[in-house]
Structures are given as structure tokens and as C-alpha cells.
N, CA, C and O of each residue as an XYZ file, in Angstrom:
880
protein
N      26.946    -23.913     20.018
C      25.927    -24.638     19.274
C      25.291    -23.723     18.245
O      25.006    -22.576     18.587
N      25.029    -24.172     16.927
C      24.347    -23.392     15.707
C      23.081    -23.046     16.399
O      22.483    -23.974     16.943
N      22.507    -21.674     16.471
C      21.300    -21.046     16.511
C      20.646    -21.760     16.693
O      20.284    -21.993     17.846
N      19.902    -22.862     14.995
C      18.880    -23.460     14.830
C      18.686    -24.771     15.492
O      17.570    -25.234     15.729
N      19.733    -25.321     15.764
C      19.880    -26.302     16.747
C      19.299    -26.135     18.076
O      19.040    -27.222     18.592
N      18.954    -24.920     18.935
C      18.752    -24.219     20.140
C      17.301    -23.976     19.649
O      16.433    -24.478     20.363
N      16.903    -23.316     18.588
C      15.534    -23.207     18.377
C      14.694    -23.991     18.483
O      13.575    -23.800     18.959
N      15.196    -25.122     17.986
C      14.658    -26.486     17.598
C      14.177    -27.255     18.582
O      13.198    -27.998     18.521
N      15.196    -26.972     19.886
C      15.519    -27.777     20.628
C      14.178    -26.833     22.035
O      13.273    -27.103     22.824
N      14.630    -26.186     21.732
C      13.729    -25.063     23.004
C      12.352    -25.330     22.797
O      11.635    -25.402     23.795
N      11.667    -25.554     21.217
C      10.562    -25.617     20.666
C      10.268    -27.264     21.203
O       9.206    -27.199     21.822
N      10.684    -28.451     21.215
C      10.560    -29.412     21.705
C      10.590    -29.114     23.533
O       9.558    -29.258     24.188
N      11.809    -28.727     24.134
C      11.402    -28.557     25.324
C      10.166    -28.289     25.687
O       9.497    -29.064     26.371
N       9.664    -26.913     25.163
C       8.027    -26.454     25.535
C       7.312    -27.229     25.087
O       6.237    -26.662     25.280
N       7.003    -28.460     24.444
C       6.341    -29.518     24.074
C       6.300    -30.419     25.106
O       5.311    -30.997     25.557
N       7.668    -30.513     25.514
C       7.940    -32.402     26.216
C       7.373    -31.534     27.595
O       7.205    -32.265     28.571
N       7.137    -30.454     27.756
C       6.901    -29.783     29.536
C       5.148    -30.166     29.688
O       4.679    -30.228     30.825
N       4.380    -30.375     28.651
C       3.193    -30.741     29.273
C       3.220    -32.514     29.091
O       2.166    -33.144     29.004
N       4.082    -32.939     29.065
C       4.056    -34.636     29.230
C       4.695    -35.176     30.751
O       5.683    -34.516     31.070
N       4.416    -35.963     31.478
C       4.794    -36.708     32.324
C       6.506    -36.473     32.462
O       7.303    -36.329     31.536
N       6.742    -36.483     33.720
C       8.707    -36.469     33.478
C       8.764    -38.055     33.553
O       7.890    -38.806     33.985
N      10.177    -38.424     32.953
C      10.949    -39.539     32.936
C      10.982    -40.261     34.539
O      11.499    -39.780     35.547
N      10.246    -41.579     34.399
C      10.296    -41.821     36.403
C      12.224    -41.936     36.919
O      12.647    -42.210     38.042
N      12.957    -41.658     35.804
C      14.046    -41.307     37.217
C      14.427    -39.729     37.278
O      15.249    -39.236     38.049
N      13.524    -38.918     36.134
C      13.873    -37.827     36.807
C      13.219    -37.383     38.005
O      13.699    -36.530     38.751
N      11.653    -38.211     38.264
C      10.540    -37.648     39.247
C      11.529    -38.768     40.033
O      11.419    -38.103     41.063
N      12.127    -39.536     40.322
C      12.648    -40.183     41.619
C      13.260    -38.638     42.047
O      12.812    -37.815     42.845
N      14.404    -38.600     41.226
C      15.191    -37.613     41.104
C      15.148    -35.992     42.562
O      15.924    -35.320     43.241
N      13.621    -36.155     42.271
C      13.645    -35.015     43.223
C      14.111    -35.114     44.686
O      14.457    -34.267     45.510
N      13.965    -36.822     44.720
C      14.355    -36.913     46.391
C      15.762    -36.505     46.640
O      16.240    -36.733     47.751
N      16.377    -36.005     45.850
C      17.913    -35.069     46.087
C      18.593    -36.088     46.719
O      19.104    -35.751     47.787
N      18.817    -37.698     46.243
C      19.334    -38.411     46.858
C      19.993    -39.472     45.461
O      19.283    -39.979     44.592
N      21.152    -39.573     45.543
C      21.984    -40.084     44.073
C      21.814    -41.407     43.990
O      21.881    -41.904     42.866
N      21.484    -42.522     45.480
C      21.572    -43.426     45.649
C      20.015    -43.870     45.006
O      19.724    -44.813     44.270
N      19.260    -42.927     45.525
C      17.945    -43.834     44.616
C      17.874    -43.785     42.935
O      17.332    -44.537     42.124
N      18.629    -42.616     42.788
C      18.892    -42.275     41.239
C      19.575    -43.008     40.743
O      19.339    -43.508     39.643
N      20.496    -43.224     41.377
C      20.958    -44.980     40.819
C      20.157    -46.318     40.524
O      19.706    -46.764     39.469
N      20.140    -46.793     41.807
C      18.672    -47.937     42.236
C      17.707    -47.645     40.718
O      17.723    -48.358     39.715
N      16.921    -46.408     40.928
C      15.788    -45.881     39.779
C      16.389    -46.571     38.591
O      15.880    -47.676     38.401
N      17.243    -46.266     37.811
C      18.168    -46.225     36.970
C      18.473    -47.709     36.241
O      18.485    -48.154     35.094
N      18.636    -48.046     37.169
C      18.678    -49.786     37.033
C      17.355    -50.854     37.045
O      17.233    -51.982     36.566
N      16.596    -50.152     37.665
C      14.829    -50.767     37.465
C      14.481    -50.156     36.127
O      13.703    -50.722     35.358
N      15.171    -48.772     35.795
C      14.069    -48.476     34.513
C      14.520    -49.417     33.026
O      13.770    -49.364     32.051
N      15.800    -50.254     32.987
C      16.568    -50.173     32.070
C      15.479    -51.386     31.261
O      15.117    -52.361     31.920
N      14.993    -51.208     29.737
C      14.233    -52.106     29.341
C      13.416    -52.203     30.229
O      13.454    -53.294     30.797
N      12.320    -51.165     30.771
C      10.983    -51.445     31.314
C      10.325    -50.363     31.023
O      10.988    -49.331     30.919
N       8.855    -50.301     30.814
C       7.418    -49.090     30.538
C       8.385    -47.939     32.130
O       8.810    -48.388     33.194
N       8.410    -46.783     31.738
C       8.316    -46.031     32.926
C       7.285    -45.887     33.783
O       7.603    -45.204     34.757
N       6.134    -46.284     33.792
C       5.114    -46.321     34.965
C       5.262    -47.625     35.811
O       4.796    -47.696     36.948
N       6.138    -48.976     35.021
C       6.247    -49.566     36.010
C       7.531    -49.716     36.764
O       7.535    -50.421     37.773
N       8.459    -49.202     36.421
C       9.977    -48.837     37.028
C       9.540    -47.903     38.044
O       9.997    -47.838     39.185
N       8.767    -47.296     37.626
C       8.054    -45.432     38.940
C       7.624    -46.791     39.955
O       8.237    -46.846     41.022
N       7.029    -47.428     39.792
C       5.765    -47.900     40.796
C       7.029    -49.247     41.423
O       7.034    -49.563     42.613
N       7.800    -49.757     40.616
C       8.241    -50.907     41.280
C       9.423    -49.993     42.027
O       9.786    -50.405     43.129
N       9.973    -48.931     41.570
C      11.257    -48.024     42.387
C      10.491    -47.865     43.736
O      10.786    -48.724     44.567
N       9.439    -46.812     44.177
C       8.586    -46.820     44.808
C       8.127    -48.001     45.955
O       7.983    -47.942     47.176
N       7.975    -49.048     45.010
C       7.682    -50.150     46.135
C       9.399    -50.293     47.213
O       9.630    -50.260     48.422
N       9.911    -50.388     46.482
C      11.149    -50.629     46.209
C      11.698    -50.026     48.031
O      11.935    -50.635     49.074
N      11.707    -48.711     47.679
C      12.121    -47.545     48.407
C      11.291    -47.435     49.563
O      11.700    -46.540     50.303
N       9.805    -48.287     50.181
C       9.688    -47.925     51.243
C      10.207    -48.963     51.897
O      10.264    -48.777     53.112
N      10.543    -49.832     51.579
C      11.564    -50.960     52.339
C      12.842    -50.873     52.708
O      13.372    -51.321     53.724
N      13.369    -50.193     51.711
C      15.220    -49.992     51.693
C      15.541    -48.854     51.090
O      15.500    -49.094     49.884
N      15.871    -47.623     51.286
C      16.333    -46.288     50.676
C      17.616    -45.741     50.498
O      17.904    -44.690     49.925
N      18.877    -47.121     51.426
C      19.952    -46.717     51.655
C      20.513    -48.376     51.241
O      19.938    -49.446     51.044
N      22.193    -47.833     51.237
C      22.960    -49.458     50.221
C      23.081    -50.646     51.542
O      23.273    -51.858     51.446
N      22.837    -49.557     53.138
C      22.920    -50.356     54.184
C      21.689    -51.366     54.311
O      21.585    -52.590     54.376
N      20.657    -50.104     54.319
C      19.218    -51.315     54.269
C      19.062    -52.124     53.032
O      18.458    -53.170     53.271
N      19.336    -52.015     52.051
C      19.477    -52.522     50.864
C      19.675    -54.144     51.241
O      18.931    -55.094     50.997
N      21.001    -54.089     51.949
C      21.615    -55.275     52.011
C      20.994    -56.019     52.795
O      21.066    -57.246     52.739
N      20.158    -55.244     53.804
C      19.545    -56.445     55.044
C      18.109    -57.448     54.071
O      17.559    -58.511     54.356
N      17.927    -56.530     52.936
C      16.587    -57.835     52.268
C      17.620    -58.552     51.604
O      18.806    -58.290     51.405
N      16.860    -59.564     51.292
C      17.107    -61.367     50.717
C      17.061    -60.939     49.335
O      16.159    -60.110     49.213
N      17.596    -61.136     48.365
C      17.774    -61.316     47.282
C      16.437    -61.529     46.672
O      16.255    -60.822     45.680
N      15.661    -62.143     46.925
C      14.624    -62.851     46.467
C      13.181    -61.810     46.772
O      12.280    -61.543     45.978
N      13.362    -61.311     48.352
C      12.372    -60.231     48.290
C      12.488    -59.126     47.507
O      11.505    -58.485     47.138
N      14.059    -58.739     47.110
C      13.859    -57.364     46.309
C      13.461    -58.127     44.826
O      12.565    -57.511     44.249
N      13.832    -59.062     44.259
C      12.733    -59.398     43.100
C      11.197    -58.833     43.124
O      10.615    -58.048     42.376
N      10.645    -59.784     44.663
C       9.301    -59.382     44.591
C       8.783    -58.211     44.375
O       7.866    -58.005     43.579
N       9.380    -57.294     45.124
C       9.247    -56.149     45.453
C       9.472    -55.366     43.950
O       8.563    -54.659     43.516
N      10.124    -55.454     43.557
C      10.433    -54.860     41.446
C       9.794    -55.240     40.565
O       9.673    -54.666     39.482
N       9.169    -56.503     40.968
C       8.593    -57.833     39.580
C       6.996    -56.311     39.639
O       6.494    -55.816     40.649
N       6.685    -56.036     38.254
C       7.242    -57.040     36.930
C       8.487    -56.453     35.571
O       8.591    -57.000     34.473
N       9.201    -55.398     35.978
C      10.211    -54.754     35.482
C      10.866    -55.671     34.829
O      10.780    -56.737     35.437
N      11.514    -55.758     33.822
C      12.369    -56.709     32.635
C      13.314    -56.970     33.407
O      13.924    -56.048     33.948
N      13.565    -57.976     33.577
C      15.023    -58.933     34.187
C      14.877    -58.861     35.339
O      15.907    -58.838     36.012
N      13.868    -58.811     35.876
C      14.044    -58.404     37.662
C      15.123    -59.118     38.447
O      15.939    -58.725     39.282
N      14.920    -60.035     38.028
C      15.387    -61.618     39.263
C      17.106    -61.134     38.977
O      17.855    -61.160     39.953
N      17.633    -60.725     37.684
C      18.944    -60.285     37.314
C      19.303    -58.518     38.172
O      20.293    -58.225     38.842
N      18.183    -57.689     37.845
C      18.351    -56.226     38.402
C      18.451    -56.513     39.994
O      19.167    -55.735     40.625
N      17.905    -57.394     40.596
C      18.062    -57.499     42.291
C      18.796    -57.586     42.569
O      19.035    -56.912     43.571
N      20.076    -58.574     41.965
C      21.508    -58.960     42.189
C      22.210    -57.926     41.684
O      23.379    -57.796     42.048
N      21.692    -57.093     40.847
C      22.822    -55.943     40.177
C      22.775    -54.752     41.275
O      23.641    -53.884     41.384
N      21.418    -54.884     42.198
C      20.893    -53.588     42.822
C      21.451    -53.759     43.909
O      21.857    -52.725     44.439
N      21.747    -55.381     44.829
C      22.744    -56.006     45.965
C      24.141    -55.833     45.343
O      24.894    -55.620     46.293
N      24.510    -55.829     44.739
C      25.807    -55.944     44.362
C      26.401    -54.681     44.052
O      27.628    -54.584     44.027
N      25.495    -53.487     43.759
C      25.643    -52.448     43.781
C      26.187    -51.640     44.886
O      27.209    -50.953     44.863
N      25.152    -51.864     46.103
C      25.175    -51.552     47.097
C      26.420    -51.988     48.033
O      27.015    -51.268     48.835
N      26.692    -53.488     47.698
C      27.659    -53.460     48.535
C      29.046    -52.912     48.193
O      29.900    -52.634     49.034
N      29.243    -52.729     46.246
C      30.372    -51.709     46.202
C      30.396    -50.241     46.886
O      31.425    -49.612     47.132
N      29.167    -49.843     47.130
C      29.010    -48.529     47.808
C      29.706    -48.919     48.770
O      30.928    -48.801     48.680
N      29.020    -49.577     50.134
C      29.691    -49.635     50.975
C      31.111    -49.814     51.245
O      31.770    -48.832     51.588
N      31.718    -51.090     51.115
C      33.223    -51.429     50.877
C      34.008    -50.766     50.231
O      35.186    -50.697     50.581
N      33.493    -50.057     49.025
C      34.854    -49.422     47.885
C      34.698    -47.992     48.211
O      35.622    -47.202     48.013
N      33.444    -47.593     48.756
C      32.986    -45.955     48.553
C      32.658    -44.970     49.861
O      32.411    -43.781     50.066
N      32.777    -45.945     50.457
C      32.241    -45.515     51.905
C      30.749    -45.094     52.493
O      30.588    -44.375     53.479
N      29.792    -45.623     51.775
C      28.402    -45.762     51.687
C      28.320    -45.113     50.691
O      27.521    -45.637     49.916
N      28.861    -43.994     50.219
C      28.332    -43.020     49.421
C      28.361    -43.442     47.917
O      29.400    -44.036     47.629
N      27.561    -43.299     46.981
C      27.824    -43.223     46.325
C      28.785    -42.459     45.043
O      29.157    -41.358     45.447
N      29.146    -42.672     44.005
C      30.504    -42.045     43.473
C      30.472    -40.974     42.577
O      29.299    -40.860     42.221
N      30.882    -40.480     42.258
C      30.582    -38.894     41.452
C      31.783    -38.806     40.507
O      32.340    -37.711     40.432
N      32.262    -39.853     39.755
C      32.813    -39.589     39.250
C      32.214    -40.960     37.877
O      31.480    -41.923     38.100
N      32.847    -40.560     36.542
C      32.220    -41.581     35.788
C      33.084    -43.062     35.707
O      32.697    -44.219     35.541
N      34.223    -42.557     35.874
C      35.280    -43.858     35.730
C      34.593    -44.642     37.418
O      33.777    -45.560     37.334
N      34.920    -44.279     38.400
C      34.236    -45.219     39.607
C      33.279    -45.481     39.506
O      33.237    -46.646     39.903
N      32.152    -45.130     39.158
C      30.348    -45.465     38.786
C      30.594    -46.439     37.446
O      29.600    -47.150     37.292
N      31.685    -46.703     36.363
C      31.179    -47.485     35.756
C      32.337    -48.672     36.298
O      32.132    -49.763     35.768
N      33.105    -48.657     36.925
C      33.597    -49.418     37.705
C      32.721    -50.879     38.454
O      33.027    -52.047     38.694
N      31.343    -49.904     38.653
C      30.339    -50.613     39.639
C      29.769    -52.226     38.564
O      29.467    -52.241     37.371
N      29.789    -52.979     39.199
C      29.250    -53.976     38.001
C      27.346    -54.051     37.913
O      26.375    -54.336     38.613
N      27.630    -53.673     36.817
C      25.856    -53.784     35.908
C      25.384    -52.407     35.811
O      24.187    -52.153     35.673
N      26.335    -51.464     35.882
C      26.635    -49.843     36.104
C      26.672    -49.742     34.627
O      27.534    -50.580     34.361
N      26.279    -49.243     33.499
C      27.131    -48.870     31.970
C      26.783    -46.950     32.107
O      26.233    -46.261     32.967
N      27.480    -46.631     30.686
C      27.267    -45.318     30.754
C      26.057    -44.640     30.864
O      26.303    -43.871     31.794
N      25.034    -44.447     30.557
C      23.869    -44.182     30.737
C      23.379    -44.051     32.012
O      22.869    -42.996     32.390
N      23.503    -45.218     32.853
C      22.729    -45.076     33.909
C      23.965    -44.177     34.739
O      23.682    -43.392     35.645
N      25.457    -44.445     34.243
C      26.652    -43.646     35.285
C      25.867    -41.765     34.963
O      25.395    -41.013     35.815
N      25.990    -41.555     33.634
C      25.700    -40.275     33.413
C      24.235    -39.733     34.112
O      24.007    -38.575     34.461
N      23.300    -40.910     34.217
C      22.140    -39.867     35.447
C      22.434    -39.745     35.999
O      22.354    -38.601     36.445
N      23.177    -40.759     36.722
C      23.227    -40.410     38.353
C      24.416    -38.714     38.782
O      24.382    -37.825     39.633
N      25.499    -39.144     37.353
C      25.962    -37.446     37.951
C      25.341    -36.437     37.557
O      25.526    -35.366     38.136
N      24.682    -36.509     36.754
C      23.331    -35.276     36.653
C      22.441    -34.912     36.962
O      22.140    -33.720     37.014
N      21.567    -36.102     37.343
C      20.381    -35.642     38.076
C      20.634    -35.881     39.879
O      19.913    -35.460     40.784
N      21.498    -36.437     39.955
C      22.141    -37.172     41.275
C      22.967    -36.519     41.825
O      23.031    -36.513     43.054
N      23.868    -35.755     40.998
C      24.914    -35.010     41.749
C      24.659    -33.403     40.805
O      25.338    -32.419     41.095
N      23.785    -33.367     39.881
C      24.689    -31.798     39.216
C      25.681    -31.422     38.747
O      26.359    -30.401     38.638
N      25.650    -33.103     38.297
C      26.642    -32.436     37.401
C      26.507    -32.659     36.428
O      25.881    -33.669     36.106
N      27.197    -31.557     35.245
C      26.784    -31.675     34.004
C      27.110    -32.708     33.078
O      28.285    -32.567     32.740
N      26.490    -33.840     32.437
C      26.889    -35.179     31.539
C      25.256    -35.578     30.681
O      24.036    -35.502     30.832
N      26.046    -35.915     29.974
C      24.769    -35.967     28.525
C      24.739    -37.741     28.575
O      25.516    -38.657     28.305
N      23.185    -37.564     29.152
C      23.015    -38.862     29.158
C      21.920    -39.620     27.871
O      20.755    -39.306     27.623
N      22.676    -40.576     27.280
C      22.238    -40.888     25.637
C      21.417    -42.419     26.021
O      21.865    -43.387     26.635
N      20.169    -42.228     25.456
C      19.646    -43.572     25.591
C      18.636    -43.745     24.579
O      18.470    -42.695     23.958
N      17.875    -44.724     24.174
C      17.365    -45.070     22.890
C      16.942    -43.696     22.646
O      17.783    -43.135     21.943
N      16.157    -43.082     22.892
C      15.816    -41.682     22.350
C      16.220    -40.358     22.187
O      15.919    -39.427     21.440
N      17.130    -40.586     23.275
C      18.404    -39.520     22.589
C      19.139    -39.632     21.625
O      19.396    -38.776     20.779
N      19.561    -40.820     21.711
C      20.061    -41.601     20.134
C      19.105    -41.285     19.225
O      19.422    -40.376     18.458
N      17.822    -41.856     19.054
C      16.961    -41.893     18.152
C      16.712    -40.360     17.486
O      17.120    -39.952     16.399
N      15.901    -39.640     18.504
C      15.723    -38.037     18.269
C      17.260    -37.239     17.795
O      17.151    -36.559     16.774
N      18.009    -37.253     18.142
C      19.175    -36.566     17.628
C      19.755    -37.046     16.568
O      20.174    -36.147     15.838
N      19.953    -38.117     16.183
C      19.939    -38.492     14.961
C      18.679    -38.299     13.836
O      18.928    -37.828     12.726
N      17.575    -38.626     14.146
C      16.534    -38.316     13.472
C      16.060    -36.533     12.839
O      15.508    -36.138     11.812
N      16.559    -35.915     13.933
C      16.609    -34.475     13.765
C      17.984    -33.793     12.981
O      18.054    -32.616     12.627
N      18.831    -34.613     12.839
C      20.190    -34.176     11.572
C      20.853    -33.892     12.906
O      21.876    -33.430     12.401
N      21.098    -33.796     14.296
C      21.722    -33.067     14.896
C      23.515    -33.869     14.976
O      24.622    -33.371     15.185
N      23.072    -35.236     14.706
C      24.032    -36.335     14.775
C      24.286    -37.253     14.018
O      23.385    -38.041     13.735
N      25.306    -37.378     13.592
C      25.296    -38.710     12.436
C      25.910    -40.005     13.067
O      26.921    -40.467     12.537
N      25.479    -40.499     13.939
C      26.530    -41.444     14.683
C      25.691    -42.743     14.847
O      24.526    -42.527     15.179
N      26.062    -44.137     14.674
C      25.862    -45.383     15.262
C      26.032    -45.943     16.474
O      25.679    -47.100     16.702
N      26.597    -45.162     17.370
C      26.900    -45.530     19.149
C      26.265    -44.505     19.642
O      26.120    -43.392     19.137
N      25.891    -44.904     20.639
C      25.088    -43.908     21.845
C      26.562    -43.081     22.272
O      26.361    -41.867     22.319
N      27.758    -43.405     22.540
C      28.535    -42.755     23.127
C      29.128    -42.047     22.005
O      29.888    -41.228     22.521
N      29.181    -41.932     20.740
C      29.363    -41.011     19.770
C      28.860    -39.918     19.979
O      29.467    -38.848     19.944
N      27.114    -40.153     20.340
C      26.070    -39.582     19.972
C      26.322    -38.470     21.243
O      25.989    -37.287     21.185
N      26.787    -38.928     22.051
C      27.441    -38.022     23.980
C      27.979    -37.513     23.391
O      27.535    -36.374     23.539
N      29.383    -37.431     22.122
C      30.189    -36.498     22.422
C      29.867    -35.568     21.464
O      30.195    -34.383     21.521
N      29.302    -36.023     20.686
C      28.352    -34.622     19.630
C      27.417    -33.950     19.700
O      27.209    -33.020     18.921
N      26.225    -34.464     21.183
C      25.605    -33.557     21.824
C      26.672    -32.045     22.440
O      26.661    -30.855     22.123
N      27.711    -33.050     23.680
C      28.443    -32.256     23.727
C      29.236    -30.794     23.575
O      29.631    -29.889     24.310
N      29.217    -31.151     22.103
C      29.741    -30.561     21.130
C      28.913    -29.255     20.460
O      29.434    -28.180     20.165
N      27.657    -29.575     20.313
C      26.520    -28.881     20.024
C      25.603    -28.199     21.497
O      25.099    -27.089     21.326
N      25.484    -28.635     22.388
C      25.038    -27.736     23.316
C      26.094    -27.231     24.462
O      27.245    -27.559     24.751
N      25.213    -26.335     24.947
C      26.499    -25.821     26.017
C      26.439    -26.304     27.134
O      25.283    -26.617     27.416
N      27.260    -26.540     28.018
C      27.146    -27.310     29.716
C      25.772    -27.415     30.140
O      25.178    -28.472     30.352
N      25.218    -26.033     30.271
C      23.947    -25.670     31.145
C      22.729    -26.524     30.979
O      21.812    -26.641     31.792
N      22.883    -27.273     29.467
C      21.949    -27.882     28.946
C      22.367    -29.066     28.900
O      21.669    -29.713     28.119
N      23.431    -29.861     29.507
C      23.690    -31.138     29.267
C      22.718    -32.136     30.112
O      22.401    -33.189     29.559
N      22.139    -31.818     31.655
C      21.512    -32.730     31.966
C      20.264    -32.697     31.637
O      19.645    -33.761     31.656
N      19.526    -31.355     31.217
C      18.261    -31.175     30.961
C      17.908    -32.657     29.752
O      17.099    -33.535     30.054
N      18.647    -32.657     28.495
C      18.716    -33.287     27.538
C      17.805    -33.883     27.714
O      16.679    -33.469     27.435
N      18.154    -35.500     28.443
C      17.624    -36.950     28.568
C      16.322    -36.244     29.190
O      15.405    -36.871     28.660
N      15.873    -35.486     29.847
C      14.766    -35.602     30.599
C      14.237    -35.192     29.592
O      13.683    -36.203     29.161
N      13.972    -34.195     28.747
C      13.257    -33.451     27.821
C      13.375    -34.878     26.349
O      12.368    -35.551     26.131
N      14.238    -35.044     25.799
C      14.321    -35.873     25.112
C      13.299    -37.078     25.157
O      12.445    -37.393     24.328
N      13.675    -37.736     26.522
C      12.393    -39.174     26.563
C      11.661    -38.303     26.634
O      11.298    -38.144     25.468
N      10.983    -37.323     27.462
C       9.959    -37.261     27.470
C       8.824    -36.753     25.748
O       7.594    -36.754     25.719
N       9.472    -36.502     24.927
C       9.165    -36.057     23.820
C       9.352    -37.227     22.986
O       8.458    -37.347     22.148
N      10.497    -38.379     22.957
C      10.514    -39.611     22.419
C       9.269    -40.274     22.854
O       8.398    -39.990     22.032
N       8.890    -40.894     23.617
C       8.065    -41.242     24.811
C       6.529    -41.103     24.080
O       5.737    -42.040     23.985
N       6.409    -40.390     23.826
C       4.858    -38.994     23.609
C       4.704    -38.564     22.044
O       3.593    -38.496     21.518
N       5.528    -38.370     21.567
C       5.840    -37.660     20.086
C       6.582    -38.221     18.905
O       6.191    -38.672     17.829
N       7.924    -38.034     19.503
C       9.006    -38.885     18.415
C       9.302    -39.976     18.667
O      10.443    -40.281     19.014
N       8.017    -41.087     18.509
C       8.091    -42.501     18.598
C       9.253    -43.435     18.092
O      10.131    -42.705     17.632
N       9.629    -44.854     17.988
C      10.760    -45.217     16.898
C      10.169    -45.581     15.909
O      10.770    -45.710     14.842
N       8.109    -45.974     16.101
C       7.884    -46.070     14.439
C       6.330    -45.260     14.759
O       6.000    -45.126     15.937
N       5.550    -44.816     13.816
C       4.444    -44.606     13.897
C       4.961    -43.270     14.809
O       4.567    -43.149     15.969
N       5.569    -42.610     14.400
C       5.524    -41.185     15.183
C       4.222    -40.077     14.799
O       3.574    -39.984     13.757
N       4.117    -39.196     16.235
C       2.903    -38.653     15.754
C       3.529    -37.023     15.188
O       3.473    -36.053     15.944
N       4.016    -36.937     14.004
C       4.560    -36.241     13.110
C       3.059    -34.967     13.589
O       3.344    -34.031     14.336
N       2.350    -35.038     13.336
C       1.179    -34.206     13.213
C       0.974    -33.404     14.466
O       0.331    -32.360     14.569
N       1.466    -33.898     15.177
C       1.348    -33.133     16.630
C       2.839    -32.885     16.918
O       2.901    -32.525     18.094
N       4.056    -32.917     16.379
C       5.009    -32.561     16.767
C       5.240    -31.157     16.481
O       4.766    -30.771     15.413
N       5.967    -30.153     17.310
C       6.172    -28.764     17.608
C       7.189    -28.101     16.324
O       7.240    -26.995     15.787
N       8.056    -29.570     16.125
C       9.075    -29.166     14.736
C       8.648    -29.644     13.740
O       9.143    -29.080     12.764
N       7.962    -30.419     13.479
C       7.241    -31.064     12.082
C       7.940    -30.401     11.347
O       8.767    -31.192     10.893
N       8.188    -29.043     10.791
C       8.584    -28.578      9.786
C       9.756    -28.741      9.519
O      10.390    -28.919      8.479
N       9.969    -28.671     10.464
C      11.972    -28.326     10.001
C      12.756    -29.635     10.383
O      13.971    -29.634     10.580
N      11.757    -31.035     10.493
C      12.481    -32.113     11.010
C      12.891    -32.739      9.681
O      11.979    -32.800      8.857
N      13.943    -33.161      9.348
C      14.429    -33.930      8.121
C      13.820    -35.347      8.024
O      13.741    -35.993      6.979
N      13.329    -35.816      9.442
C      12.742    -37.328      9.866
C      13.907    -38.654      9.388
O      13.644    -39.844      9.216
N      14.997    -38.079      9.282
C      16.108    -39.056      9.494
C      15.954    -40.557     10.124
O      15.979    -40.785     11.334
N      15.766    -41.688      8.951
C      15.245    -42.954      9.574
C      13.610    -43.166     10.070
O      13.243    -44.290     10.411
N      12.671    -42.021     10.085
C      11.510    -42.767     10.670
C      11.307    -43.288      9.796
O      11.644    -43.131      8.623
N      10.471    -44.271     10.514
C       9.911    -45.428     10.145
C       8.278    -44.921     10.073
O       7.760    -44.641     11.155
N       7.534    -44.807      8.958
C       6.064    -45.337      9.054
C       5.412    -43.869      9.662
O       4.542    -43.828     10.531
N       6.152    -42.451      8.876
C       5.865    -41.537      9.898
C       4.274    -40.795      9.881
O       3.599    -40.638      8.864
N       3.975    -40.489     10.945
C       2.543    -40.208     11.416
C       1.992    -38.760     11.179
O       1.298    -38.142     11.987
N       2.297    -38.425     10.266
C       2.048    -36.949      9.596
C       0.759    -36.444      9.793
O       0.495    -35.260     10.003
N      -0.300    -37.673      9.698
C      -1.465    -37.130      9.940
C      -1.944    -37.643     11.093
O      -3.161    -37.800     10.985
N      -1.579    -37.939     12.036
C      -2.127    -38.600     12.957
C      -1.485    -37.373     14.095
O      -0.384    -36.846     14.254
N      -2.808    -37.268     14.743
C      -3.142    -36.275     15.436
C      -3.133    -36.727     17.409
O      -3.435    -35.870     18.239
């Protein structure tokens, strides 16, 4: 990876470290892939404080794809509502589970071709789960990784999965799962998609602002 790319990038890290982590990286800590999954699928199109709080509810009821299966369809709604699509994520989160069981042997899968195998599985949520879930290294791209890496010149690409293989390309292994966590959390807080707060950002200077919209130079 070019020098300034690493500078750039390190200078945002020490930024995004006094903001809140991403709620599936704080699931994350329970060193368990299966909730990093579950997490993963509640956060998709929802505020992260309420994916944290509905995962949470979530998890003192069912923590495994076995208990999973013993609630009703209808209670794990309750239990998620008010997360975007709930009544749809319950059936993706049962249906999940029971490929664990039957195809996987409870466990969940560590590989990306079987995880996107899973139905209502896409790349994004496959790539947390082997990174923050298993350790292993995969660059996981989602509106703000897209957004910020393109916005910062690092990428010139229209697909999120472009945008994977030119991270890739530009950082080294060690840094592939850090990415997404540091990324939202600095998208999230800083590098908004409009009304960014340019004025409080760590790179202001050296950002090209590629596409913002409406940028917040003075707004503090």
C-alpha cells in the first residue's frame, strides 16, 4: 500500500477510537461467530443502537441455531421489532439457523462460498462473520466503506465488491478486518453521506471530498 494511504488511514483510525464501536463489532467480543452472524443480519438497514439493543434482547432468549429454532417465528419478530424488516430478518435468522444445523453441523461456516450459500447471507454480512467471527482476514465493504474510500481517492469503483478488491489491493492482510470497524465508525460520526462534519475531521486537508454532498467545513 502507498505510504500516504497508511497515513491517512492511521490518522482516521485515532479519530474513529474515541467514537462508539460498530454494534457488531461490540457483539463481536462474545468470541462467538454465531451471534456475529445473527448481529449482522439485525444491523442490515437499521440505527446501530437499535440492532445493539434488539441483538441483545435477542440473545438472552436464544444464543445458539439450536435454541434459535425452539422460538416461534413471530416471537423473534417481537423480540428485534423495531429494526428495518424485522418480520422478514426473523425468517432469515430461522432459516439461517437451520442451515447451520443440517448443512454445517451446528457450527457455523468459515468459509465465504458456504456462508453465502446461506439464504439472506450476501457478502458483507459473509465477510464479518470471517473476521470478526473467525479471524480471519476479509475486507468487509458496506455503505461507508464504499462511501469513505471512494470519497478519499483511495477507490474508483461503483460496486461494493470492486471496492473489496481494491481495498485489498491497497492494504496489507493485518489490516483487512480492522477496516469496517474503524471505517463506520468514522462514517457514522464524521464522514457523513451528506452534511459531513469536514471541520472536525482528522484529514480535512488532504481529503479530495470525492462526491460529498453539502460538505461541512465549518461545522464543528
Amino acid at each position: 500500500m502507498a505510504g500516504e494511504h497508511l497515513k491517512v488511514y492511521r490518522l482516521i483510525r485515532r479519530q474513529a477510537s474515541d467514537f462508539r464501536l460498530p454494534s457488531v463489532t461490540e457483539i463481536s467480543a462474545e468470541d462467538d461467530p454465531y451471534l456475529v452472524l445473527v448481529s449482522c443480519i439485525l444491523s442490515l438497514r437499521t440505527k446501530d443502537n437499535v440492532a445493539l439493543r434488539a441483538s441483545r434482547r435477542l440473545f438472552k432468549e436464544a444464543s445458539d441455531p439450536r435454541s434459535m429454532l425452539r422460538l416461534p417465528e413471530k416471537k423473534i419478530s417481537g423480540l428485534i421489532f423495531p429494526v428495518g424488516f424485522y418480520r422478514t430478518k426473523a425468517a432469515v435468522v430461522l432459516g439461517a439457523s437451520r442451515a447451520i444445523l443440517e448443512r454445517f453441523g451446528g457450527r457455523v461456516p468459515c468459509t465465504i462460498e458456504d456462508l453465502l450459500s446461506i439464504k439472506g447471507v450476501g457478502r458483507k454480512t459473509a465477510n464479518l462473520v470471517l473476521g470478526l467471527g473467525y479471524g480471519i482476514p476479509a475486507v468487509c465493504v458496506d455503505t461507508h466503506v464504499h462511501r469513505i474510500s471512494n470519497r478519499l481517492g483511495w477507490v474508483k469503483s461503483a460496486k461494493a465488491e470492486e471496492t473489496e478488491k481494491a481495498l485489498q489491493g491497497l492494504f496489507a492482510r493485518r489490516y483487512w478486518i480492522e477496516l469496517n470497524t474503524v471505517l463506520v465508525a468514522f462514517g457514522q460520526n464524521i464522514c457523513r453521506p451528506v452534511s459531513p462534519f469536514c471541520g472536525r475531521c482528522a484529514v480535512e486537508r488532504c481529503c479530495p471530498k470525492a462526491g460529498a454532498a453539502k460538505s461541512g467545513r465549518g461545522r464543528k
